[in-house]
VEXDREN-2710 file (C-alpha; in Angstrom, 1 decimal):
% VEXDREN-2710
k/r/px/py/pz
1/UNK/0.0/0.0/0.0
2/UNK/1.1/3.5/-0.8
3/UNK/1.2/6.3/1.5
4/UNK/1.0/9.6/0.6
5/UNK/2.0/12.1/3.1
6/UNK/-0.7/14.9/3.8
7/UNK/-0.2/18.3/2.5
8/UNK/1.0/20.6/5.1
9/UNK/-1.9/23.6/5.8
10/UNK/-2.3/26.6/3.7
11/UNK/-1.6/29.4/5.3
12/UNK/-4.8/32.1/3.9
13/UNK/-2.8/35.0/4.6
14/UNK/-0.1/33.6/1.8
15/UNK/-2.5/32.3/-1.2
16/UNK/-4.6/35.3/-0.3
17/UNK/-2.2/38.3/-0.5
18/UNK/-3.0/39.7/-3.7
19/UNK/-6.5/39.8/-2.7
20/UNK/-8.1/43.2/-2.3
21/UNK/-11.3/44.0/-1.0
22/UNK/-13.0/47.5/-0.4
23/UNK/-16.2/48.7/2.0
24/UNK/-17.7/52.1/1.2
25/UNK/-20.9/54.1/2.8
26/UNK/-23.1/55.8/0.8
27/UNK/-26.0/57.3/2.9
28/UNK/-27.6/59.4/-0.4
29/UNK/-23.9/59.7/-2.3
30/UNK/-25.3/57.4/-5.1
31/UNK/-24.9/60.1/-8.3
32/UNK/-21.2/59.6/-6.9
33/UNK/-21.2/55.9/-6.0
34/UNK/-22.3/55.2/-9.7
35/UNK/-18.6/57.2/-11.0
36/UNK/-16.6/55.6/-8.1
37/UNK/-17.5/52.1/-8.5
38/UNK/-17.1/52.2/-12.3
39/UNK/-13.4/53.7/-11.3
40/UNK/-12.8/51.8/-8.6
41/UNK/-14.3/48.1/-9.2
42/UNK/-12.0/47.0/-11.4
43/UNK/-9.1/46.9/-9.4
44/UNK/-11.2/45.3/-6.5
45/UNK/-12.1/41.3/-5.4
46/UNK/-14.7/42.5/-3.1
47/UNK/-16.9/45.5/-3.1
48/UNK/-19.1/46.2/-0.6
49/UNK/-21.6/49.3/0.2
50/UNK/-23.4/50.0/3.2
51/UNK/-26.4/52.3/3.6
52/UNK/-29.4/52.8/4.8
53/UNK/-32.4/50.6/4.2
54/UNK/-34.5/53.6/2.5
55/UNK/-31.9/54.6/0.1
56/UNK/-33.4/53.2/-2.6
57/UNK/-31.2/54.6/-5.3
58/UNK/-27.8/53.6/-3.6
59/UNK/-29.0/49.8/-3.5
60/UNK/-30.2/50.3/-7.5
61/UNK/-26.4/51.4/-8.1
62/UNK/-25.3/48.6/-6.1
63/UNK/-27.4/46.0/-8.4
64/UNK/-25.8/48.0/-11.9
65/UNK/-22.2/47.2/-10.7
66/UNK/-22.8/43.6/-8.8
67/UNK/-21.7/44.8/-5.7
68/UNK/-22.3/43.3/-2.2
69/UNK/-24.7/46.1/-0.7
70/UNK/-25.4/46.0/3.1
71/UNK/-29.0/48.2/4.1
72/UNK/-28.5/49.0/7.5
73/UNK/-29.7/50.8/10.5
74/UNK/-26.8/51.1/12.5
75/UNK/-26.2/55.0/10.6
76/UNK/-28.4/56.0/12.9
77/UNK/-27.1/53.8/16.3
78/UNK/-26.7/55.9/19.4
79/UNK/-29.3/58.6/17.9
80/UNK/-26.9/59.9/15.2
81/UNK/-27.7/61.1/11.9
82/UNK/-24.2/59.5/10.6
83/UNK/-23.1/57.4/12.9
84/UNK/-20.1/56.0/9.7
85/UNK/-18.0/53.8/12.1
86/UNK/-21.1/51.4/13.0
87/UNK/-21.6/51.1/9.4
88/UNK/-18.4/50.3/8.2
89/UNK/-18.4/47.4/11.0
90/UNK/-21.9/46.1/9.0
91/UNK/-19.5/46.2/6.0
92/UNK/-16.5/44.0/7.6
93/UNK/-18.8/41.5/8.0
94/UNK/-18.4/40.6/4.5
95/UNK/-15.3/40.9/3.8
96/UNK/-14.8/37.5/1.6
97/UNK/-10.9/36.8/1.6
98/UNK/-7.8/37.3/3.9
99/UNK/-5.9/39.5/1.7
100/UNK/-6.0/43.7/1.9
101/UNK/-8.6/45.7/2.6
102/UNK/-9.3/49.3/2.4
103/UNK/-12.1/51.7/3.3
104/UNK/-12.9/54.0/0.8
105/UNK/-15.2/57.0/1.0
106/UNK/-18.3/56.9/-1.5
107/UNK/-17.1/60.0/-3.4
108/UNK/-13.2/58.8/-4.0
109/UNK/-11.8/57.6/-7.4
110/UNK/-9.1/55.3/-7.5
111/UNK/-6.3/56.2/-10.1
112/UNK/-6.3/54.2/-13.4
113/UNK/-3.3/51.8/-12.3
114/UNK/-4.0/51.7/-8.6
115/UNK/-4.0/47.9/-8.2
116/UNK/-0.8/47.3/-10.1
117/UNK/1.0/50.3/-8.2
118/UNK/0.0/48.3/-4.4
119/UNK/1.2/45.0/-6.1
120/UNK/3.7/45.5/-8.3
121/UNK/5.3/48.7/-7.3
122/UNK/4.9/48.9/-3.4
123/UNK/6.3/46.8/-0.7
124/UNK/3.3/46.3/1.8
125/UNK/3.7/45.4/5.1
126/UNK/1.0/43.4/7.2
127/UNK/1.7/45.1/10.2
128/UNK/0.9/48.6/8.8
129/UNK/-1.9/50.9/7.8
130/UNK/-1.4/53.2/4.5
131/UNK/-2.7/56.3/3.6
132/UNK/-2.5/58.7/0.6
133/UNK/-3.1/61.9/-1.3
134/UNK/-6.0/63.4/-2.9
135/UNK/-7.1/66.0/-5.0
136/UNK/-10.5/67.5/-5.6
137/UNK/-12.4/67.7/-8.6
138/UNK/-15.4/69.6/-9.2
139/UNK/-18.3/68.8/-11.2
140/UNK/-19.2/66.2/-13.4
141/UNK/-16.8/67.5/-16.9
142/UNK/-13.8/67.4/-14.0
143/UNK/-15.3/63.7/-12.8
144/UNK/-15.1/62.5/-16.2
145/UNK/-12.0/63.5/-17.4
146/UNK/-10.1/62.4/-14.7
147/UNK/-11.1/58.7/-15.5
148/UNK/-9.7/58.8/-18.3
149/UNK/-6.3/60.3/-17.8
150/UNK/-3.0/58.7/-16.0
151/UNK/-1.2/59.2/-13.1
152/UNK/2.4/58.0/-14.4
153/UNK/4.8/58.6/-17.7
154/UNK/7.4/56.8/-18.5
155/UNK/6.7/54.5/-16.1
156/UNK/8.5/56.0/-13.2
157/UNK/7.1/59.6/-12.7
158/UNK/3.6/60.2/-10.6
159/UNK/2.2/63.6/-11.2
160/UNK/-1.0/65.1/-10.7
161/UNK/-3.5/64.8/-13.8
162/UNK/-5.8/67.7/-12.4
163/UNK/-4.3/71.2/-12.3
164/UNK/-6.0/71.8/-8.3
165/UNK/-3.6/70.8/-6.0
166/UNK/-2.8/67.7/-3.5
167/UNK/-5.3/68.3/-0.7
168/UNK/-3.7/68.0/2.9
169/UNK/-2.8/65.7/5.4
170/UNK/-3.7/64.8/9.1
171/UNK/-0.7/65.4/10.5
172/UNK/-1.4/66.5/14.8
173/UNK/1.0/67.2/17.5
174/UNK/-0.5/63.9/19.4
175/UNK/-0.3/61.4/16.9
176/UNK/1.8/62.3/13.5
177/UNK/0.8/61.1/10.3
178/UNK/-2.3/59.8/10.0
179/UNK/-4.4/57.9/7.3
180/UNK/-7.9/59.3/7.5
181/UNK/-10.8/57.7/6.3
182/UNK/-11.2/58.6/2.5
183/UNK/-8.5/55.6/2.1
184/UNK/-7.4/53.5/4.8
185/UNK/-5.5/50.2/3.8
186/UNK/-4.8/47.7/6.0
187/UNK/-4.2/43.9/6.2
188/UNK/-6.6/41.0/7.0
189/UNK/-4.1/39.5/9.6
190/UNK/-4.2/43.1/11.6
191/UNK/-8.2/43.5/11.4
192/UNK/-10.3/45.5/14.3
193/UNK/-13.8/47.1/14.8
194/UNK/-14.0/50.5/13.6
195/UNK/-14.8/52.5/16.0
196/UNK/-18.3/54.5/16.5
197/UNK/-17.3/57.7/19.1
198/UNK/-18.8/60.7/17.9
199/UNK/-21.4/59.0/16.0
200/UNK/-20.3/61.0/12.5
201/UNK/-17.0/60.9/9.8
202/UNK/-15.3/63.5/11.8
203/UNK/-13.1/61.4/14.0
204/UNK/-13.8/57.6/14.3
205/UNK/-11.2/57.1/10.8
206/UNK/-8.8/59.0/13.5
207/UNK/-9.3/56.7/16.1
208/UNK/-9.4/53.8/13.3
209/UNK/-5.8/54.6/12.3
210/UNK/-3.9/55.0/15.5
211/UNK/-4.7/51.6/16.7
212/UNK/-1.6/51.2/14.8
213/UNK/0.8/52.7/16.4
214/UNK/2.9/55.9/15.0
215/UNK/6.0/54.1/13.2
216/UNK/3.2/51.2/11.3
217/UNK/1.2/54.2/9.8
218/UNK/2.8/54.9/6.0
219/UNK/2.1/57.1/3.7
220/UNK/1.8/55.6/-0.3
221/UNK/3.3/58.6/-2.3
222/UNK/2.8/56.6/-5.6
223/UNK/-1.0/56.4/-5.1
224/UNK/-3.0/59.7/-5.5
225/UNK/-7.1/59.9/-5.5
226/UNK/-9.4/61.8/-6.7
227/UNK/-11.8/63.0/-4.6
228/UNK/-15.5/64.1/-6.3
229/UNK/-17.4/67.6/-5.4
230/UNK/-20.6/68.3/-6.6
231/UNK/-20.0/71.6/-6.1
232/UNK/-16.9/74.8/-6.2
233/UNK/-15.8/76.2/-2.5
234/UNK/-17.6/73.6/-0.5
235/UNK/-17.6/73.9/3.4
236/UNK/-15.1/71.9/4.6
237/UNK/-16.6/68.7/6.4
238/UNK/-20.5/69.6/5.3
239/UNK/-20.8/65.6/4.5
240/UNK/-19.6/64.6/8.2
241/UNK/-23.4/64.4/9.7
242/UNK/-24.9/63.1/6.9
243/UNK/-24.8/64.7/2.8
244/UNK/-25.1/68.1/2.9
245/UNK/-23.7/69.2/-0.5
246/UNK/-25.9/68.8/-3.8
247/UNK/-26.4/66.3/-6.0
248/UNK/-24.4/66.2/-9.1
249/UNK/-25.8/67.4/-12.1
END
C-alpha cells in the first residue's frame, strides 16, 4: 500500500495576499457611487456598500455594478444622523478573503493603475496601515475627465492629472501622520472594529488609524485619488453628519 504524506496547511494569509477588498458608505452619495464604483471596481475582489435601508437609489447602483450592498440601520445607532463607524463594521462582516482591505469614502476615485502600483510597485507590510493623497475635482466634466487620464509617464514619474492641487494631510502634534478615512488600507491579519465615538465621519477614521501605532502608519506617495465635489468652494466637512452638499448634475 502506498502512503502519501498529507499536505501541510495553507496558510490564507499567503495564497490570499493579492486579494483586495473595499467597503464604502453611501448614505444618499449614489450620483457619486455610480462614478466611483465604475473607477474603482476593477481593481477590486470585493466590493461592498453600506447604507441605509430607505436609500433606494444607492442599493439600484449597487445591483448595476454587482456589488455586495449591506441596508442597514446602524447610521443612525446611538441617535446619530451618521453614525459612519457602525456602518463600516456592518460592512467588515463581508469581507470574503484574507488578503487587503481598504475603506474607501463613496465620493473617491481610485487612479487608473492603482491595483498594479499596491502590487507590483509597493512593498506592503502586514503590520501597517497606508494612507495617501488626494485631490478635488469639481463637477461632473472634472469627474469624467479624470477617468480617463493617468497618473504615471514613463513608467517612473507620478504627477498630478488635475491642475488643483494635493489636498492635505492629518498630521497632529498627538499622533503624527495619520491615514484618514477617504483611504485606509490595511491587512486581514491586523483586522479591528471601527470605531463609532462621535457618531459621525469626523473622527472615528482618527481613532481607526492609531490603533496602529505611529511608526506602522505609512504614507503611499505613488497612489493619488481623486476626490469628487458636486459643487466649487464647499464647506469643509459639510458631509460629516450626513450629505449636505448637492447632487451632481
Amino acid at each position: 500500500m502506498n502512503y502519501t504524506a498529507p499536505l501541510p496547511p495553507q496558510d490564507p494569509f499567503a495564497t490570499e495576499a493579492l486579494r483586495l477588498e473595499a467597503v464604502t458608505v453611501s448614505a444618499y452619495f449614489d450620483d457619486l457611487l455610480d462614478h466611483a464604483i465604475t473607477a474603482n471596481h476593477p481593481h477590486l475582489d470585493t466590493l461592498i456598500v453600506v447604507t441605509a435601508h430607505d436609500d433606494r437609489r444607492t442599493q439600484q447602483v449597487c445591483a448595476k455594478h454587482g456589488c455586495i450592498c449591506v441596508p442597514t440601520d446602524l447610521l443612525k445607532k446611538n441617535g446619530r444622523q451618521f453614525n459612519k463607524g457602525a456602518a463600516i463594521n456592518a460592512g467588515f462582516n463581508r469581507f470574503q478573503y484574507n488578503g487587503w482591505r481598504v475603506h474607501l469614502d463613496a465620493d473617491i476615485l481610485l487612479p487608473d493603475n492603482a491595483r498594479r502600483l499596491l502590487f507590483n510597485h509597493t512593498h506592503l507590510e502586514r503590520d501597517c496601515i497606508y494612507g495617501c493623497d488626494r485631490i478635488d475635482v469639481v463637477g461632473r466634466s472634472e469627474i469624467e475627465a479624470v477617468r480617463t487620464h493617468r497618473q504615471h509617464n514613463w513608467g517612473f514619474l507620478v504627477y498630478p492629472t488635475h491642475r488643483a492641487p494635493i489636498t492635505a494631510r492629518y498630521v497632529d502634534g498627538l499622533h503624527g501622520y495619520v491615514p484618514i478615512g477617504f483611504f485606509q488600507l490595511w491587512h486581514a491579519s491586523k483586522q479591528s472594529m471601527y470605531p463609532f465615538t462621535l457618531g459621525s465621519a469626523a473622527h472615528d477614521d482618527v481613532c481607526f488609524a492609531t490603533l496602529w501605532p505611529a511608526g506602522k502608519r505609512r504614507h503611499l506617495p505613488q497612489l493619488i485619488c481623486h476626490h469628487m465635489v458636486t459643487e466649487k468652494d464647499a464647506i469643509f466637512g459639510n458631509n460629516w453628519e450626513g450629505r449636505k452638499q448637492k447632487r451632481l448634475t
